[in-house]
N, C-alpha and C positions, 0 to 999 in steps of 0.2 A: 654196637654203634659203628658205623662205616669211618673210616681212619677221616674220608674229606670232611664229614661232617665236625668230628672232633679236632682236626685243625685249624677249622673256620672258627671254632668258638674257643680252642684257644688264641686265636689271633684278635678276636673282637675280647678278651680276655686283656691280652697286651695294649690293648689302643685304649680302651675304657681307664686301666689302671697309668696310664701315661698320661691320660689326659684332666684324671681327675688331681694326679700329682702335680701338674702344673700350675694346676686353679688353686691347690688349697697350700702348696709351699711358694710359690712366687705374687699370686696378687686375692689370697684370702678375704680381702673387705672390699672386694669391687663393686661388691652388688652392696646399695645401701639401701633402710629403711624407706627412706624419702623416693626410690627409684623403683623399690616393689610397689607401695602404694598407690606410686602414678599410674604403672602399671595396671594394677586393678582397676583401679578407677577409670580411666582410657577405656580398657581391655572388657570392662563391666564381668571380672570372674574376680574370686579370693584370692586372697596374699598369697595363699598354697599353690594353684595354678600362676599367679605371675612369678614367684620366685623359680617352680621347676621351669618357664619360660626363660628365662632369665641366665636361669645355670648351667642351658643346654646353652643357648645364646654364647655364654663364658667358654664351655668346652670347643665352640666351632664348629655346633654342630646346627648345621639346615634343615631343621626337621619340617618344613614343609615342602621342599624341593625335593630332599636327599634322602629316598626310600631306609639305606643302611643308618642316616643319621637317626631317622622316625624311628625306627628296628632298637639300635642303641639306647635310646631316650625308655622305649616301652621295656623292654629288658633290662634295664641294667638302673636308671636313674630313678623313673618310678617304681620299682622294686627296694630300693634302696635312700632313698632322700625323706627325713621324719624330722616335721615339728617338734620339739621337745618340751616338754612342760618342765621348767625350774624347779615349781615346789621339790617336785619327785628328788631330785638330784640336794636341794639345800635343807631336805627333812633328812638326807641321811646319817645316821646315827653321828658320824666321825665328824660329819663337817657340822651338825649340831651343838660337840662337843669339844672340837677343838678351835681356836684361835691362834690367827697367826701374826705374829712380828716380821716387822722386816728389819731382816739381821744381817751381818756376815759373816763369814771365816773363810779366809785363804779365798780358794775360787769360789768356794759355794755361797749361795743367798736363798733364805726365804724371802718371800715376799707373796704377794697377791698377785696376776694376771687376770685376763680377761680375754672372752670371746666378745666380739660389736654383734650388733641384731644383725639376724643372716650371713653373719660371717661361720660358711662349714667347717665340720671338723669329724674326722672319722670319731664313731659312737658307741661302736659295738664289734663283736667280732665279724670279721668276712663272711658272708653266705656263698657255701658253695653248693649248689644245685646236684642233683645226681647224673646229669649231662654233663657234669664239671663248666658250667657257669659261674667265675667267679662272682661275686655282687658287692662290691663297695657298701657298708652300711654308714649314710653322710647324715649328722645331728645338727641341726642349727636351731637359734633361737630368737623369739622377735625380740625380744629386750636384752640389755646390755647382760652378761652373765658372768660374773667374778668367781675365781677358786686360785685353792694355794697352789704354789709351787715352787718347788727345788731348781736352783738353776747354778749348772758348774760351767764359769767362765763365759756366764752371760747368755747359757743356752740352756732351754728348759730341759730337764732328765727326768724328772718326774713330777706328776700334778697328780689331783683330785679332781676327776673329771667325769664327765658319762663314761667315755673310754673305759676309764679306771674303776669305775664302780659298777660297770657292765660286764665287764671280761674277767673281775674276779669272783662275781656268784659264785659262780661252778667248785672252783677253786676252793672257797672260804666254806660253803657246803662241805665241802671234803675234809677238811679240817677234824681234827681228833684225836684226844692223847696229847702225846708228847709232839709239838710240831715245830718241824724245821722249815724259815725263810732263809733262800738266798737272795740278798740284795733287803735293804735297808728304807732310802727314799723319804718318803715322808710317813710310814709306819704304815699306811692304811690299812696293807694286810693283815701285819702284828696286832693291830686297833681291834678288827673286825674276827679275826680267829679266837682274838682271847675272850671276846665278846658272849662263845660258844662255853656254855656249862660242860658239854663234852669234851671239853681243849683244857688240858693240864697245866702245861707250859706252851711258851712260844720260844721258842731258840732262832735270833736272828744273826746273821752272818752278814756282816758288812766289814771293806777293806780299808775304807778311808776314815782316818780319823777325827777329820774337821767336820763331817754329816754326822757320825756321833757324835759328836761331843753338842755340835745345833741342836739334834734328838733328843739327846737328852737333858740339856737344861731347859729349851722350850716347851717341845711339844709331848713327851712322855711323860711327864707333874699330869698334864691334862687328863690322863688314858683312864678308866674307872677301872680295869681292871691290870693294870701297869705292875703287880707283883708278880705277874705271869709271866713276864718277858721280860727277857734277858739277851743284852746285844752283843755279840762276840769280834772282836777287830782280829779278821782272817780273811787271805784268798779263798775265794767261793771253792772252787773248784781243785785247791790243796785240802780243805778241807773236807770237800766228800770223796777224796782219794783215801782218807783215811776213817771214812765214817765205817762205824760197826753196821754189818747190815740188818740189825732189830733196836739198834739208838733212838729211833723213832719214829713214830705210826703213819706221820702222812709227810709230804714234804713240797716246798712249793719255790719255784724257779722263779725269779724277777731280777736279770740282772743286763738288760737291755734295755736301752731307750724305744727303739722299734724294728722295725724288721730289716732292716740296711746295716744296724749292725747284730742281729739278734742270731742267725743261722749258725753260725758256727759254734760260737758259745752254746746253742741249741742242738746240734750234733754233739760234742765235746761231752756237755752232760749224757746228752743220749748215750751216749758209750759206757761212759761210765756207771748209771744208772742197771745197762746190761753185765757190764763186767762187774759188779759187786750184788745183786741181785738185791739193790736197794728197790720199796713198794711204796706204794700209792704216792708218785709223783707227778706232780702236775708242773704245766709251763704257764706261762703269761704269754695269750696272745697264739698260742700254740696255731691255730689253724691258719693266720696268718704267718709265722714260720714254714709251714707245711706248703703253702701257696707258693713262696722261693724257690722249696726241694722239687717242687712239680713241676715246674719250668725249668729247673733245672737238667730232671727227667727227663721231659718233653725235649728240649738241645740236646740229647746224648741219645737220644731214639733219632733225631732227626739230620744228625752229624753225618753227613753225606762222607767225610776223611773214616772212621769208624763205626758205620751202621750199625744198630744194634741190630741180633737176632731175635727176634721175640717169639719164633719156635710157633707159628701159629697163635698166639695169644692176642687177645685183643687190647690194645694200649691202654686203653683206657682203664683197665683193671692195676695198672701200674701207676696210678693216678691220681687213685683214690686215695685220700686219706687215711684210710684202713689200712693197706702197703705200705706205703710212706711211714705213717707209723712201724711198723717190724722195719723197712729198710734204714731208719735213720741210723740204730746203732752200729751200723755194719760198714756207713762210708766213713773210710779214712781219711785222720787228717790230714789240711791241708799242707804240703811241704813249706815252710820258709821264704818268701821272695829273697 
């Protein structure tokens, strides 16, 4: 791939992911039910076409004047914006089976939240192209859509949500044996591993006391198979400094809200992970992490103060997630401010 090529699209990369951040952290419920349907109606197409109308509209984007805006909308939005059906998400096992109070202690709360019809909300893991196209995967729904969630200090840390129940398949798939969670939340993982007749135990590793103590008087009575799991009050990351590297068969990382604070804690274990020759560990959200490290990449190849050499290589092979993968556990932490 010719270097201009591959700048251009990471640059349309950066604008996409800035623009979609703006729409879905500053004004998430702009677009309402009452204003798609007029829409259609006016416009004589479905809800599907007037809300992607709608959401390009949101981003600022001219898609009938503005050739790169058209370009952006076809790449990037309709590749990635999906109706979602409810059932799918309130047949699943956990949220079938658990019920939630709304409770407190100290900062943390359960309680219930909610998505409004057509309010987006990322759904799934990032699609990255083999051109390194990143692709935003944005979920919404026509009807109002309720789930639980954890909230420390009046800010959601963890829910049940497409997100949530999309980006751990892979993950819970993996599961087997004796299995270790980092990070706690609202159990979903522990729910769904212990789920598996192949999964022995669940060993969950959580630091805060007042989410266990919520855990366990609430929502773990609930769990059908709740003698499997067992919740440990420990620093994540003290404890797999000391973990035996054959203590257990698969092991699963969740101790980020998302990717703003996720990277470093995601290198830290990366390293770790290599220096103890712990197996089959997986992250939450991992390719999303990886998306950070590659712009991060991409600025230290581009550092006009310290060019990188790349000895003939073509950049984009430093890019891939493949690389990125072997290179996480090799950067060092970052020093102190």
């Amino acid at each position: 791939m010719q270097y201009e090529r591959l700048a251009e699209i990471m640059r349309q990369n950066e604008t996409v992911t800035a623009s979609y951040s703006r729409y879905l952290n500053l004004q998430p419920r702009v677009i309402t039910a009452d204003t798609v349907r007029k829409i259609a109606s006016t416009c004589r197409v479905d809800t599907e076409e007037a809300y992607l109308s709608l959401f390009s509209a949101v981003l600022g984007w001219d898609t009938e004047q503005n050739e790169q805006h058209a370009h952006l909308e076809d790449t990037y939005l309709c590749q990635g914006l999906h109706r979602l059906n409810p059932d799918v998400y309130q047949n699943d096992p956990y949220c079938r089976a658990v019920r939630f109070p709304s409770v407190k202690s100290g900062a943390w709360e359960l309680k219930e939240s909610s998505y409004a019809p057509y309010e987006p909300f990322i759904c799934d893991h990032l699609l990255c192209t083999d051109d390194l196209r990143e692709i935003p995967q944005i979920g919404y729904f026509e009807e109002e859509f309720r789930f639980p969630a954890v909230l420390e200090n009046g800010i959601e840390w963890m829910t049940v949500t497409p997100l949530e129940i999309e980006t751990m398949c892979e993950p819970i798939s993996h599961a087997r044996g004796r299995v270790l969670t980092l990070g706690l939340g609202l159990g979903y993982y522990a729910f769904s591993a212990a789920q598996r007749e192949c999964v022995s135990s669940v060993t969950v590793v959580e630091r805060d006391p007042r989410i266990i103590a919520l855990f366990n008087e609430h929502l773990l009575p609930q769990f059908p198979h709740r003698e499997k799991i067992t919740v440990i009050e420990a620093d994540a990351i003290a404890y797999l400094q000391e973990l035996p590297q054959t203590a257990f068969d698969s092991i699963f990382v969740d101790l980020w809200r998302d990717q703003s604070d996720g990277l470093e804690l995601y290198l830290a274990i990366c390293r770790i992970e290599k220096q103890r020759g712990l197996r089959n560990v997986d992250y939450w959200i991992e390719s999303t992490l990886l998306s950070s490290l590659r712009h991060m990449v991409w600025n230290r190849i581009n550092d006009p103060r310290t060019p990188m050499n790349l000895h003939g290589a073509d950049p984009r092979e430093l890019l891939t997630d493949a690389f990125l993968k072997k290179l996480a556990p090799s950067i060092p932490q970052s020093p102190n401010p």
